[in-house]
N, CA, C and O atoms as a CHARMM CRD file, in Angstrom:
* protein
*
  240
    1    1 UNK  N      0.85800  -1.17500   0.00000 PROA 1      0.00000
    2    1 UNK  CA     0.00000   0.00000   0.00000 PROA 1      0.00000
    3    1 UNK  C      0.90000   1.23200   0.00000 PROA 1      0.00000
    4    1 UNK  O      1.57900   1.47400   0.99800 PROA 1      0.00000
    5    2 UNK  N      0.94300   2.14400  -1.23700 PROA 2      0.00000
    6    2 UNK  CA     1.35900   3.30600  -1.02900 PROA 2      0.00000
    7    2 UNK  C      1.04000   4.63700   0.04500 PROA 2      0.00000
    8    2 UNK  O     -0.10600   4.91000   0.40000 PROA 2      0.00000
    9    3 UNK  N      1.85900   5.15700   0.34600 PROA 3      0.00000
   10    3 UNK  CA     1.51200   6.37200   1.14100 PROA 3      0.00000
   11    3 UNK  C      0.12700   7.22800   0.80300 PROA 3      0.00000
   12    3 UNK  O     -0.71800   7.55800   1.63500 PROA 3      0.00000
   13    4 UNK  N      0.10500   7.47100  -0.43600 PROA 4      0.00000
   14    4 UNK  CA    -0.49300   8.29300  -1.10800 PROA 4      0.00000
   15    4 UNK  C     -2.17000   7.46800  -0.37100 PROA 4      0.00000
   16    4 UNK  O     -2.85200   8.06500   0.46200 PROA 4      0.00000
   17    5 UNK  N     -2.59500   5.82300  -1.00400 PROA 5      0.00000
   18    5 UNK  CA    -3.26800   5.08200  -0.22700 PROA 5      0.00000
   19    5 UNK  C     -3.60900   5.51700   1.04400 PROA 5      0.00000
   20    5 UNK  O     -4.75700   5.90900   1.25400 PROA 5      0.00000
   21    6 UNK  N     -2.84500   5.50400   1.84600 PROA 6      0.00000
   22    6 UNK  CA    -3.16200   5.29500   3.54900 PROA 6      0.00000
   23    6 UNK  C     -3.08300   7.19300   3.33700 PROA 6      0.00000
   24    6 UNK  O     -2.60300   7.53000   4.41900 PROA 6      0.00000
   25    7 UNK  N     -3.17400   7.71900   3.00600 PROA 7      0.00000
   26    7 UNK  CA    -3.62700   9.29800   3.21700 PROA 7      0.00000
   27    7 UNK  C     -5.14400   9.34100   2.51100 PROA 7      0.00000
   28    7 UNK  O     -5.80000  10.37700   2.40400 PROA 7      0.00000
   29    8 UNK  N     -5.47400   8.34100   2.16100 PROA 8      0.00000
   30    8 UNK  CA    -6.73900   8.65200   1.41600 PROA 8      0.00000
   31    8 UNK  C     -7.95600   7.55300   2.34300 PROA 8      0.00000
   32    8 UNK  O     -9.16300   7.71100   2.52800 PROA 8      0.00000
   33    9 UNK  N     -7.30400   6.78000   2.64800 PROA 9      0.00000
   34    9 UNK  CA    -7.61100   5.98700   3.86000 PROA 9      0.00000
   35    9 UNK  C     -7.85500   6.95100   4.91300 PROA 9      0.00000
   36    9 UNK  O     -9.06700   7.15800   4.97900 PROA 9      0.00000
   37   10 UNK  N     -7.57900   7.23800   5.27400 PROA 10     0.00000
   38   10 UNK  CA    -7.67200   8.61900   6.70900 PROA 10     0.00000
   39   10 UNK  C     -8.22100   9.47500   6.21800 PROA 10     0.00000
   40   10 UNK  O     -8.92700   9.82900   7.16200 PROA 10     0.00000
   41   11 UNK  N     -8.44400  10.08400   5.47000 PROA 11     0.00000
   42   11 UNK  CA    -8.96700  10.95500   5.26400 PROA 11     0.00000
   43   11 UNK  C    -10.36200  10.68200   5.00800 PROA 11     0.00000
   44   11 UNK  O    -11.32000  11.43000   5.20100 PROA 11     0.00000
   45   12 UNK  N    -10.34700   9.76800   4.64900 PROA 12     0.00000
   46   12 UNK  CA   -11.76300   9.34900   4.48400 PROA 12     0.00000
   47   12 UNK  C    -13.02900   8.62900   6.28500 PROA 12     0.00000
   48   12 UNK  O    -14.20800   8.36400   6.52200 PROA 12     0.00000
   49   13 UNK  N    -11.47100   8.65700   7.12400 PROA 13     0.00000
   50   13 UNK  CA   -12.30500   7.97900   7.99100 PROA 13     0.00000
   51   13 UNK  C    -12.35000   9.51000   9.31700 PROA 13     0.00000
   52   13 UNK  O    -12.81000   9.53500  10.45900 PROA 13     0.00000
   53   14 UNK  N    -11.54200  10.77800   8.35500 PROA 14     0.00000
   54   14 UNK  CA   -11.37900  11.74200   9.67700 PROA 14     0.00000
   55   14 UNK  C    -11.66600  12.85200   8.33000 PROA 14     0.00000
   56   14 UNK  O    -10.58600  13.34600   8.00500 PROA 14     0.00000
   57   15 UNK  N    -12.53700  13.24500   7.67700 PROA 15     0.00000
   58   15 UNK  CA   -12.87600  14.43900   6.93200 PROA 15     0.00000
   59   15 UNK  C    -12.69100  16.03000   7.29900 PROA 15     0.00000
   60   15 UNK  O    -12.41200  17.04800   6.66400 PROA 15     0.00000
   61   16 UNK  N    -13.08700  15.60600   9.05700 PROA 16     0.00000
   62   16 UNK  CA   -13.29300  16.70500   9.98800 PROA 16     0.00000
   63   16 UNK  C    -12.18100  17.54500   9.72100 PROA 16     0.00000
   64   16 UNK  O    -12.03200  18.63400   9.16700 PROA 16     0.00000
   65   17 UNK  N    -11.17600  16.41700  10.48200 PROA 17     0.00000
   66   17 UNK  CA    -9.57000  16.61900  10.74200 PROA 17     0.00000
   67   17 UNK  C     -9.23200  17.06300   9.16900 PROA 17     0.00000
   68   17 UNK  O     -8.70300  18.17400   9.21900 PROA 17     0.00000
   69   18 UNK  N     -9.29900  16.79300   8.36800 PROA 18     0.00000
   70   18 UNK  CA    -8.44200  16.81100   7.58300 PROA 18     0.00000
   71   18 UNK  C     -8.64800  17.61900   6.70500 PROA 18     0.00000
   72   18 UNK  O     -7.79600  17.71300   5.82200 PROA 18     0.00000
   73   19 UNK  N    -10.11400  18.66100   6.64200 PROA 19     0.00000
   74   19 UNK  CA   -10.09200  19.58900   6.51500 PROA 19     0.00000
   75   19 UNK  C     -9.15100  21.16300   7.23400 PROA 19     0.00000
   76   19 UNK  O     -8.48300  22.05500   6.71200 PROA 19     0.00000
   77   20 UNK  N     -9.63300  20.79000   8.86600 PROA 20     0.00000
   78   20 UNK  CA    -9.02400  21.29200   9.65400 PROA 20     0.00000
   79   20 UNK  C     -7.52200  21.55900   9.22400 PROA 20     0.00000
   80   20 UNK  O     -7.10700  22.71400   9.13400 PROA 20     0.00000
   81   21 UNK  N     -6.62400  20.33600   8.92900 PROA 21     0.00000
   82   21 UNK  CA    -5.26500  20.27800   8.46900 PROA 21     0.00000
   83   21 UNK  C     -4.91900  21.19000   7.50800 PROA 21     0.00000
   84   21 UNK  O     -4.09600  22.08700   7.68800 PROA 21     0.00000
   85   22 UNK  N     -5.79900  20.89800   6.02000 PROA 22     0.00000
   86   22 UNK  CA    -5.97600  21.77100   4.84900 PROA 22     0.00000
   87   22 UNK  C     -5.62500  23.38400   5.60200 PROA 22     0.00000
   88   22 UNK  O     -4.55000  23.98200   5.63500 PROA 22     0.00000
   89   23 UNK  N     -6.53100  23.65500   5.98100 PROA 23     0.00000
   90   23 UNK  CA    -6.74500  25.29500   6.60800 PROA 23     0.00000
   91   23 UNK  C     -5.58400  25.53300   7.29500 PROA 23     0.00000
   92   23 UNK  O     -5.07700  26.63900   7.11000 PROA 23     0.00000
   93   24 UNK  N     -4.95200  24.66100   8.15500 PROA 24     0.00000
   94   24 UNK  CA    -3.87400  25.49700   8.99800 PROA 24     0.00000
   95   24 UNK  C     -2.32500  25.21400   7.81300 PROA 24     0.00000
   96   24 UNK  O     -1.34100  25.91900   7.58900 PROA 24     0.00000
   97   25 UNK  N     -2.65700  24.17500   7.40800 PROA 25     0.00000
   98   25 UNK  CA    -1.21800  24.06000   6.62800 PROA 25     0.00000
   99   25 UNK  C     -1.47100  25.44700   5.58600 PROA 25     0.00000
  100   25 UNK  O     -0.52900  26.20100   5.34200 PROA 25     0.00000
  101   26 UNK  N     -2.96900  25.69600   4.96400 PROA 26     0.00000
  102   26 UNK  CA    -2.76700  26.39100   4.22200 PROA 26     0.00000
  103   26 UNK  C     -2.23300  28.30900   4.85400 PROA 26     0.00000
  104   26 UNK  O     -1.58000  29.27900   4.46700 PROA 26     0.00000
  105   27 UNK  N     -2.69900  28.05600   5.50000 PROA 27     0.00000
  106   27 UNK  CA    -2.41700  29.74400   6.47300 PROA 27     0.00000
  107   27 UNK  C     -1.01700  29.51200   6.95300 PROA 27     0.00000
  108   27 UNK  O     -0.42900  30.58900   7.04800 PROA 27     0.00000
  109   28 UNK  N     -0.30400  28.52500   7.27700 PROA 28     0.00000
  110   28 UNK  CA     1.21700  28.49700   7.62000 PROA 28     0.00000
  111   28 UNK  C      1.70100  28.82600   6.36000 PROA 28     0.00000
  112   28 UNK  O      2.43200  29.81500   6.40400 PROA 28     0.00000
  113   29 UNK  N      1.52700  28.26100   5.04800 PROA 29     0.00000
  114   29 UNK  CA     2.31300  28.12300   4.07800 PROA 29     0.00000
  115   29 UNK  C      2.45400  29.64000   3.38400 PROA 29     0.00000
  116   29 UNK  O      3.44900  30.05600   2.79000 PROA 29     0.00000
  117   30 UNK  N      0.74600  30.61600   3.69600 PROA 30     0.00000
  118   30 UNK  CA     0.74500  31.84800   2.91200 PROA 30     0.00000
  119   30 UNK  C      1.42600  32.96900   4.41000 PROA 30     0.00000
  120   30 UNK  O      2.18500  33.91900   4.21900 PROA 30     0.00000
  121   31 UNK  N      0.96800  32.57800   5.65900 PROA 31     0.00000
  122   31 UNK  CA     2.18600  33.10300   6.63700 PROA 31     0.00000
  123   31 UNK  C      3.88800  33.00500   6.08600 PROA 31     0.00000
  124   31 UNK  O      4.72600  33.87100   6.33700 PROA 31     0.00000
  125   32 UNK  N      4.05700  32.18900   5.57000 PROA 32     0.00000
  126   32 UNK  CA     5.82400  31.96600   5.67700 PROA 32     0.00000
  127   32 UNK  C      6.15000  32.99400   3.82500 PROA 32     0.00000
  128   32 UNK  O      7.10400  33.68000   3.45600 PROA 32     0.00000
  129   33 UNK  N      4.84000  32.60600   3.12600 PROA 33     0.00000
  130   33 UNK  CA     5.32100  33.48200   2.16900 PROA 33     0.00000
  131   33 UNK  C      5.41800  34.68800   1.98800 PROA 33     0.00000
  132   33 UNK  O      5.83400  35.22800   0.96300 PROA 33     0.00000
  133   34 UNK  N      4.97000  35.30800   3.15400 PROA 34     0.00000
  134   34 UNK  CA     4.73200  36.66100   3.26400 PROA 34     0.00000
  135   34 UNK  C      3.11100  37.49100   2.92200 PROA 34     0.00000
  136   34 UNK  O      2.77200  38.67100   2.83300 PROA 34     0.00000
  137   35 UNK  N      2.45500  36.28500   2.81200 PROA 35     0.00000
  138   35 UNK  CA     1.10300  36.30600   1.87900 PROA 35     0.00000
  139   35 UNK  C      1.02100  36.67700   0.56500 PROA 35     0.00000
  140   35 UNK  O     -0.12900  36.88500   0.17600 PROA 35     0.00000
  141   36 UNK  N      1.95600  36.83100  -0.28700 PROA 36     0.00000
  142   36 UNK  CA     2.55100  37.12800  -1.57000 PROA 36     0.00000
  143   36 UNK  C      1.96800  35.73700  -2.12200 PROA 36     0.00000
  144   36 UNK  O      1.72500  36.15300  -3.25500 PROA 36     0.00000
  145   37 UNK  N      1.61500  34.56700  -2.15600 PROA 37     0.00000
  146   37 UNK  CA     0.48100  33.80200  -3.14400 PROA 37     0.00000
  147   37 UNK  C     -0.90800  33.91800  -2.59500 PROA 37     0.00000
  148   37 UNK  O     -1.78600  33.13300  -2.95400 PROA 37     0.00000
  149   38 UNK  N     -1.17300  35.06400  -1.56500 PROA 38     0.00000
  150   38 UNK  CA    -2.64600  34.06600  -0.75100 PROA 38     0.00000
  151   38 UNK  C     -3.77700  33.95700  -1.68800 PROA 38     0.00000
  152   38 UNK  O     -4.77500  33.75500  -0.99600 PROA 38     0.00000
  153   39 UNK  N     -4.15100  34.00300  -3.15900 PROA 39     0.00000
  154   39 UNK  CA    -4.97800  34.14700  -3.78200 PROA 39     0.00000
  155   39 UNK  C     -4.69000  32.02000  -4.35200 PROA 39     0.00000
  156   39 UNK  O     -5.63500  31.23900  -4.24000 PROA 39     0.00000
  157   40 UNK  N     -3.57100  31.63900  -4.78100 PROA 40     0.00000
  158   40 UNK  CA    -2.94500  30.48400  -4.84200 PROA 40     0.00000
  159   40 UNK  C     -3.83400  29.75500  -3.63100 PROA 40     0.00000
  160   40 UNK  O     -4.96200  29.34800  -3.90900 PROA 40     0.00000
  161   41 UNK  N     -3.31400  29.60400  -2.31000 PROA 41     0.00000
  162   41 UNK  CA    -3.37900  29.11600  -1.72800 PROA 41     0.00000
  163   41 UNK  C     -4.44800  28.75800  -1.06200 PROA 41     0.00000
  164   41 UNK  O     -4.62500  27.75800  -0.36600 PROA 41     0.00000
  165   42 UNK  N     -5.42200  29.96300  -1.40500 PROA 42     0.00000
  166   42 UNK  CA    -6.89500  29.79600  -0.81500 PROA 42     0.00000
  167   42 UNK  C     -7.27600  28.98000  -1.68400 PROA 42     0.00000
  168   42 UNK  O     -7.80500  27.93500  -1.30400 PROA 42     0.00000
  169   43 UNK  N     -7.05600  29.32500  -3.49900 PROA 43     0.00000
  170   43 UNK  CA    -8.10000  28.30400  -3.88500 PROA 43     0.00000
  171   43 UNK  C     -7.20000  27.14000  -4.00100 PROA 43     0.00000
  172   43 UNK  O     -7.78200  26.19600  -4.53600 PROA 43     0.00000
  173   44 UNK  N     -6.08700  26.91100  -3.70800 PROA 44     0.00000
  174   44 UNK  CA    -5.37800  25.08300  -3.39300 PROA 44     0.00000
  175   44 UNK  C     -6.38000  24.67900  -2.13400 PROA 44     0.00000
  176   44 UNK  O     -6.99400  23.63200  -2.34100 PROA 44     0.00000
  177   45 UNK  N     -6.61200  25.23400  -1.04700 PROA 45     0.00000
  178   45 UNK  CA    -7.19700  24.75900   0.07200 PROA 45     0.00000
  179   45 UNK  C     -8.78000  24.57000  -0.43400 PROA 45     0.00000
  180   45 UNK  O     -9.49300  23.73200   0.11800 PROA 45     0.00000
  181   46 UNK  N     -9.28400  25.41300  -1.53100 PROA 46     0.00000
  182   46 UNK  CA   -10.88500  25.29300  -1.06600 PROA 46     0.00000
  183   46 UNK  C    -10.67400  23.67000  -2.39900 PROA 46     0.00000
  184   46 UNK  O    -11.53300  22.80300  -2.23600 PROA 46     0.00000
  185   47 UNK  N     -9.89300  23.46600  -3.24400 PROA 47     0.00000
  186   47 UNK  CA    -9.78000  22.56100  -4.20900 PROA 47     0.00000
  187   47 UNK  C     -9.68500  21.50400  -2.97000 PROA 47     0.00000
  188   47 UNK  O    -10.85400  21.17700  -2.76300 PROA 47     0.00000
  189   48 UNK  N     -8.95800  20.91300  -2.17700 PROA 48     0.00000
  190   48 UNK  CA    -8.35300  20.08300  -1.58000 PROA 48     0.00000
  191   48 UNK  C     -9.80200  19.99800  -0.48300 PROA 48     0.00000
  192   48 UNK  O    -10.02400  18.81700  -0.21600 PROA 48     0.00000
  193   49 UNK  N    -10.72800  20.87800   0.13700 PROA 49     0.00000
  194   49 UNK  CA   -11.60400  20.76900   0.94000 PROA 49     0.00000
  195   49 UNK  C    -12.85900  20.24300  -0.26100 PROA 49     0.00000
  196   49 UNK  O    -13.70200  19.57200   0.33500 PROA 49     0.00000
  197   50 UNK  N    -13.15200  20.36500  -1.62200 PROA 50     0.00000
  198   50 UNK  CA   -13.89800  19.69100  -2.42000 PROA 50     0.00000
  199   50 UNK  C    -13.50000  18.49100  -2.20200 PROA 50     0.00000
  200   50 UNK  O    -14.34700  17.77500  -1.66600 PROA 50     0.00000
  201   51 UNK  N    -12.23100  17.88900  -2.49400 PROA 51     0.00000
  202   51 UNK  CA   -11.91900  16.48500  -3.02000 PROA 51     0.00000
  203   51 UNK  C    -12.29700  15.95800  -1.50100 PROA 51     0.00000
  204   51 UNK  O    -13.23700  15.16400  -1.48200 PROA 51     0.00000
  205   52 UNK  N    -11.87500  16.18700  -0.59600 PROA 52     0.00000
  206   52 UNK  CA   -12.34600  15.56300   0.89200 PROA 52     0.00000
  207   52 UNK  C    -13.94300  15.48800   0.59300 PROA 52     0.00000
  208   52 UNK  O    -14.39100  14.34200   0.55700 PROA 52     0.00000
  209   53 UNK  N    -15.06600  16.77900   0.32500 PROA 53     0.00000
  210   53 UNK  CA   -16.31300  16.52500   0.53500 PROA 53     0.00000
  211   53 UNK  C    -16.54600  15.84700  -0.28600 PROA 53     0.00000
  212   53 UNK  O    -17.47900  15.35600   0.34900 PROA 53     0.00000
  213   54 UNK  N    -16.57900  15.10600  -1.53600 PROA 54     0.00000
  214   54 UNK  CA   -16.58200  14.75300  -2.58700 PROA 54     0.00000
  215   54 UNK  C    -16.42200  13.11700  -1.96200 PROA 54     0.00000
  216   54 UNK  O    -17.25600  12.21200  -2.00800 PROA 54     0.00000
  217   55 UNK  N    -15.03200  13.10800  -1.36900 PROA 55     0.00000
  218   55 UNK  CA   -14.87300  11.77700  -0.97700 PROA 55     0.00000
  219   55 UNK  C    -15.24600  11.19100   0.48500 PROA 55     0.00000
  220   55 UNK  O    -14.76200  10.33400   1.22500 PROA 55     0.00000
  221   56 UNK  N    -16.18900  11.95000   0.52600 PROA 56     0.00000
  222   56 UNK  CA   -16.99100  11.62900   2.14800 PROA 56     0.00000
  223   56 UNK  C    -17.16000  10.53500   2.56000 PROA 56     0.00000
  224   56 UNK  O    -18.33900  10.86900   2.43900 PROA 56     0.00000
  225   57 UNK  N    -17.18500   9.56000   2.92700 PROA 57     0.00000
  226   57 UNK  CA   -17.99100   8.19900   3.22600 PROA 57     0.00000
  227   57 UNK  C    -19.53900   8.65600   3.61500 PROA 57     0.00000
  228   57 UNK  O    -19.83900   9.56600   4.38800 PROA 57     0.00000
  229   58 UNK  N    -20.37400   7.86000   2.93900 PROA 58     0.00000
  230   58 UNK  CA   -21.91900   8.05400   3.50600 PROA 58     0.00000
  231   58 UNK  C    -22.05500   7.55400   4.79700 PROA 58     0.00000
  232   58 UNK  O    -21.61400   6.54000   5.33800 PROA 58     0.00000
  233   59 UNK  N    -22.79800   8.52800   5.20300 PROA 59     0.00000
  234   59 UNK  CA   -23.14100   8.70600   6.90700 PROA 59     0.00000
  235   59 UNK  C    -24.28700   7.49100   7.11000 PROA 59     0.00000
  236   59 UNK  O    -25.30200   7.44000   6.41500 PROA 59     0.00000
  237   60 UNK  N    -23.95900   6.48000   8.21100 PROA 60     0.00000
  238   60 UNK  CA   -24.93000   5.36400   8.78200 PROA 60     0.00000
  239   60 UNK  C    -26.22500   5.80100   9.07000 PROA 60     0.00000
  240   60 UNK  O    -27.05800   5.01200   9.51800 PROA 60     0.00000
C-alpha cells in the first residue's frame, strides 16, 4: 500500500480533521510566504476541501 493510499484511507475515515489540516497548513504556508500567493493558496485549500467533501464516506 502506497503512502499516497493510507492518506486517502484517513482521510476518508477523519474528513473533519483533515479539513481542519488543509486550513492550517494552508495559512502556515501563505504566513511563511509573506502572503505574496494568498490568492494560490486559498483556492489550493478550497480545491483540496472539495476532493475531501466529494470523498466523504456516507453517513450510517
Amino acid at each position: 500500500m502506497s503512502i499516497v493510499d493510507k492518506l486517502k484511507g484517513m482521510l476518508g475515515h477523519h474528513p473533519d480533521k483533515a479539513k481542519d489540516a488543509v486550513e492550517r497548513g494552508g495559512d502556515m504556508i501563505d504566513e511563511r510566504t509573506g502572503n505574496k500567493y494568498t490568492d494560490k493558496v486559498d483556492m489550493g485549500q478550497e480545491k483540496a476541501n472539495d476532493y475531501i467533501d466529494r470523498n466523504r464516506p456516507p453517513q450510517s
